[in-house]
Structures are given as C-alpha cells and as structure tokens.
C-alpha positions in Angstrom: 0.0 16.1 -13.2 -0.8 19.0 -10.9 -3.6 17.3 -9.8 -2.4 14.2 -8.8 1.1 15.4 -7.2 -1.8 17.2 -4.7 -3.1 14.1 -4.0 -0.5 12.0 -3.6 1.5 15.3 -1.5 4.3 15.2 -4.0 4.5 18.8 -4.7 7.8 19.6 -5.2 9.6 16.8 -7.4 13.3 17.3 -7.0 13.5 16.8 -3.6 14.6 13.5 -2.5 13.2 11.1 0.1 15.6 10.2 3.1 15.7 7.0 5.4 13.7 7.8 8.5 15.0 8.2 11.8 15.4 4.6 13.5 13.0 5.7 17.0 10.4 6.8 14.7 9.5 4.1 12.4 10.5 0.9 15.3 7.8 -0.9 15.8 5.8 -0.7 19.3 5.6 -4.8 19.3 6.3 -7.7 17.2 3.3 -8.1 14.3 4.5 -11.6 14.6 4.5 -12.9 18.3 3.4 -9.7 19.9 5.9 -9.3 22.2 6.7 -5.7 22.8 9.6 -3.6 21.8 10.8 -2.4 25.1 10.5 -5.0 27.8 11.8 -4.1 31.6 14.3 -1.8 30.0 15.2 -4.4 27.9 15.0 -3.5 23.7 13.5 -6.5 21.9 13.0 -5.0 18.3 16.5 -4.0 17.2 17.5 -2.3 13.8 18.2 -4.7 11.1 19.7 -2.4 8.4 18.3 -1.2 5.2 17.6 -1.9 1.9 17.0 0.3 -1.0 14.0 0.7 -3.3 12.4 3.0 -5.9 9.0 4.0 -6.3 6.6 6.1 -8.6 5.3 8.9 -6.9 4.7 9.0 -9.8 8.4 10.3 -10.6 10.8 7.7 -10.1 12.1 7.7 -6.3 14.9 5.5 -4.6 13.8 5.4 -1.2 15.5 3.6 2.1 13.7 1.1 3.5 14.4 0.3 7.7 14.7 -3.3 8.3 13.8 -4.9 12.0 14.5 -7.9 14.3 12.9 -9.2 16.8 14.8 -11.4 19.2 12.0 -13.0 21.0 11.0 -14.9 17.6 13.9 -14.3 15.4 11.8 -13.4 12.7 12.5 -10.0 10.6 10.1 -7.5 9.0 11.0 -4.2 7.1 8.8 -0.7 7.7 7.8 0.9 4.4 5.6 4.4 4.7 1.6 3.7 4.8 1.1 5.1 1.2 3.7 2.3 -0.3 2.5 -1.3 -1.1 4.7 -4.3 -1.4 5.5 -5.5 -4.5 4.0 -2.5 -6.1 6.2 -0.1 -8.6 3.7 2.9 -7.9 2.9 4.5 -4.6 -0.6 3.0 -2.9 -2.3 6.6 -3.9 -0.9 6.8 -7.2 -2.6 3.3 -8.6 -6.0 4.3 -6.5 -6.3 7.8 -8.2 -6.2 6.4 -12.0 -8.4 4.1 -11.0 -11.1 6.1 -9.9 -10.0 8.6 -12.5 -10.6 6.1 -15.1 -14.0 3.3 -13.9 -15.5 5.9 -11.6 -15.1 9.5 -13.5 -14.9 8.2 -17.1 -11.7 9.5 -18.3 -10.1 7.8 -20.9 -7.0 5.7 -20.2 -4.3 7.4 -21.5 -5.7 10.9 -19.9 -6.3 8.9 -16.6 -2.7 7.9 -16.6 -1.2 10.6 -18.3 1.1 11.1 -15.2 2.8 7.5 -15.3 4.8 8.1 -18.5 3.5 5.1 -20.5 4.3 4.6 -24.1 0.8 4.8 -25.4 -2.8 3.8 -24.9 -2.7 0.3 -25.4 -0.6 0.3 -22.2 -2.5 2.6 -20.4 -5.4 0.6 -21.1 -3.5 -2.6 -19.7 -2.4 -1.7 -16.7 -5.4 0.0 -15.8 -7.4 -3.1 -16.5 -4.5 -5.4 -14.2 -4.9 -3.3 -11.6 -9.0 -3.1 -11.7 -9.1 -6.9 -11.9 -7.2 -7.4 -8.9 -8.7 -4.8 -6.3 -9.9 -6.0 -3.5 -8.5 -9.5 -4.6 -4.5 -8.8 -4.0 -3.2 -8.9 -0.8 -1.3 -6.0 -2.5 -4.3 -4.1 -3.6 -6.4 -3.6 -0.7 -7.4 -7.6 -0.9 -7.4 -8.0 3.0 -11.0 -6.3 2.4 -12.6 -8.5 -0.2 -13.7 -11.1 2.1 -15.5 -9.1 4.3 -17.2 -7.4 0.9 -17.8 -11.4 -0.4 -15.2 -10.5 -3.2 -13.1 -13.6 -3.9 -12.5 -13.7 -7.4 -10.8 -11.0 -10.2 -13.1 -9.4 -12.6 -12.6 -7.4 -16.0 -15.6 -5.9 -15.9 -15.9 -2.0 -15.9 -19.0 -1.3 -14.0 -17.8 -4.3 -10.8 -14.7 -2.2 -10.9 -16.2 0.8 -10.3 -18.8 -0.8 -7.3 -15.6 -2.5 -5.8 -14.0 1.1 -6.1 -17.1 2.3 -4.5 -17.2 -0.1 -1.8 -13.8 0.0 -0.9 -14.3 3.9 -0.3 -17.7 2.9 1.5 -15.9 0.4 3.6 -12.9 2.5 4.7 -14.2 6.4 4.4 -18.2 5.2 5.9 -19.3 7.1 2.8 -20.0 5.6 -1.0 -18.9 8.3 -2.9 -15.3 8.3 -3.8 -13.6 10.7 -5.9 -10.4 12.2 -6.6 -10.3 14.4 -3.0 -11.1 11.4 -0.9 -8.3 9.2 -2.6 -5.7 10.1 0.0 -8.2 9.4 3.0 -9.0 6.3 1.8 -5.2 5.1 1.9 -4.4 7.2 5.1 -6.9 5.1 7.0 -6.3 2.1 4.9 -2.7 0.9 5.0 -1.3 2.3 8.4 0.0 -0.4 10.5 -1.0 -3.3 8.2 1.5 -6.5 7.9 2.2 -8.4 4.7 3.5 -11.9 4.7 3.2 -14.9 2.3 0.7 -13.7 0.3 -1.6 -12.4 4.0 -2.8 -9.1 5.3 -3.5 -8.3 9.0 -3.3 -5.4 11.4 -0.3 -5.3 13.1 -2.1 -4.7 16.7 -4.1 -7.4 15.8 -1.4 -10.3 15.7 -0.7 -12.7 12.8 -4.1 -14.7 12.6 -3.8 -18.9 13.0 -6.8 -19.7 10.6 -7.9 -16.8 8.3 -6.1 -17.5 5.7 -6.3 -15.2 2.4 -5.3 -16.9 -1.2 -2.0 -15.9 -2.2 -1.5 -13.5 -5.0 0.4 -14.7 -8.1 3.9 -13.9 -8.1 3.7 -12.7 -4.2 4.1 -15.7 -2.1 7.3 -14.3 -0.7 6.0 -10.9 0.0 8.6 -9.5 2.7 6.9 -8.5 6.4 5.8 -5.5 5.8 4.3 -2.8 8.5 3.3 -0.1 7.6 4.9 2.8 9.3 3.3 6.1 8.6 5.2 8.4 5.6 8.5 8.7 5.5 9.4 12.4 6.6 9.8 15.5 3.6 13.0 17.5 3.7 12.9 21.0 3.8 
C-alpha cells in the first residue's frame, strides 16, 4: 500500500481533493475546432460548471470536475487531471501499477492488488485479466497507441500482456523496461492534453482528426470530451 500511494503521489489519505482554480485548468483552444480561448480580448472558452465524481486513488475520492464551452462551435468538454481516465473507477496509475505488478513482476493477483480492497482472488484475478485484455485496445486504456504498435484486437494471454506492457513503456518512456518506478512517467507523458470523444483519442493540440478513426470501446460510445488538464492541485 506504501508502495503504490508513492507511485500514484497519494501519500497522505485524508486529505481531500478540491475543484481547481477556473484560469488554471481553461483550455488554451478548442480540441474541437481549434479556435483559441482568448481571441482580440475576446474569451471564447467560458466555464460551464461542474460535475462531481469519485475515484480510487486507490481510496475512494469525490472529486470536482470543471466543465467548458466553447462558443465558436457550441460544443462542450469537461477537464479531468492527466492521471484520471474516463469511464475508469481507478486513477490511470493505479490500473497501470497492478498491471505491471502482476504480467511483468510475477506477483500473484490478490498481492498485486492488495491495495484495491477486493473481496478475494477470484476477483483480483478478473479484473486484472479485463484490464490486460484491453490495454492498448480501449480508447480508455492507452488504446490511441495500439495502432501505431499493429495492436487491434484484445488478448488473454499472459506473456502478450506483458510485451504490450512493455511496449507501451518502450513507446512512451524510449526505453523497454518498465517497472514499478517508471509507472508514473509513463502516465505523466502519456495522458496530458489528450481528448476523448465517442469512443476516439487525439492530442488536443493536434485537432479532432477527419479520418482516423479508432473502434469504439464497449460500453463507451458516449465517452464525455475529455482533456486532460494536468493534476488537480494538493491542499496543504
């Protein structure tokens, strides 16, 4: 538990996370149209409210989540900190460290997920097993990747889930060992600034792409827009 509240940065478990100040999380442009956020004096991306979430870090967290709109395209997108993926009950670093704990550093299930509270090792052993299957293939796992790698399709197999682990650390860190100190690099450098949308992935600088298209997740073609904005602040 030590170990992974390191990781994560989630040292100190009673304190609670806090909606971020507006100017810090707006973003610059549009990942929709493009058009910028301050134009001739003139603010384009205005504040949209909140909405309220939790999140395992890997205690139980409600967080606040800042909403925008843009009012060149009248389209809406919400700013969640880098290391929290849509759709996803546990923080982005969270699911990556029992993953390599468990297909890359052999741990058993139940010791590589001792930290989630799950009722036993029959569901430590499933949700392990989800999650391998679908890295690199869910737009919410990292699946904006796959590709790139020529990974199109989930697998169950324990030794392609530890090469796709290995690759995915290869691809983001330009190194192919990955381990249990390189987890938060790989999702520092990995999810800032990325957009989700219906069941797609794409850099927000980059604009929304016309014809890459990536298959759509099960149970995520609504995935709200999504941008990632850095972590939300600590207290002190």
């Amino acid at each position: 538990m030590q170990t992974l509240q390191r990781v994560v940065g989630w040292d100190k478990p009673e304190i609670e996370l806090v909606v971020p100040p507006i100017e810090d999380v707006r973003p610059s442009r549009c990942p929709h149209c493009q058009h910028p956020a301050w134009l001739d004096d003139v603010l384009w991306i205005i504040g949209h409210g909140t909405y309220t979430r939790t999140v395992f870090v890997p205690q139980k967290r409600w967080i606040e989540v800042r909403r925008f709109l843009c009012k060149k395209c009248r389209k809406t997108m919400s700013v969640l900190g880098h290391w929290i993926l849509p759709r996803r009950r546990y923080a982005a670093t969270v699911i990556l460290y029992c993953l390599v704990a468990y297909f890359i550093l052999g741990q058993m299930a139940r010791s590589a997920t001792e930290s989630l509270g799950l009722q036993g090792p029959k569901q430590a052993w499933g949700i392990l097993r989800r999650w391998g299957a679908e890295l690199l293939v869910s737009m919410t796992l990292w699946g904006w990747y796959g590709p790139r790698l020529g990974i199109r399709e989930a697998t169950v197999d324990r030794e392609e889930i530890r090469i796709r682990l290995e690759r995915l650390g290869c691809e983001v860190l330009g190194q192919p060992e990955i381990d249990l100190d390189t987890v938060s690099s790989v999702v520092d450098r990995s999810l800032p600034g990325m957009v989700f949308h219906e069941g797609r992935a794409w850099l927000a600088a980059h604009g929304r792409p016309e014809s890459e298209a990536a298959s759509t997740p099960s149970g995520a073609s609504d995935l709200p827009n999504t941008i990632g904005g850095g972590p939300l602040p600590t207290p002190t």
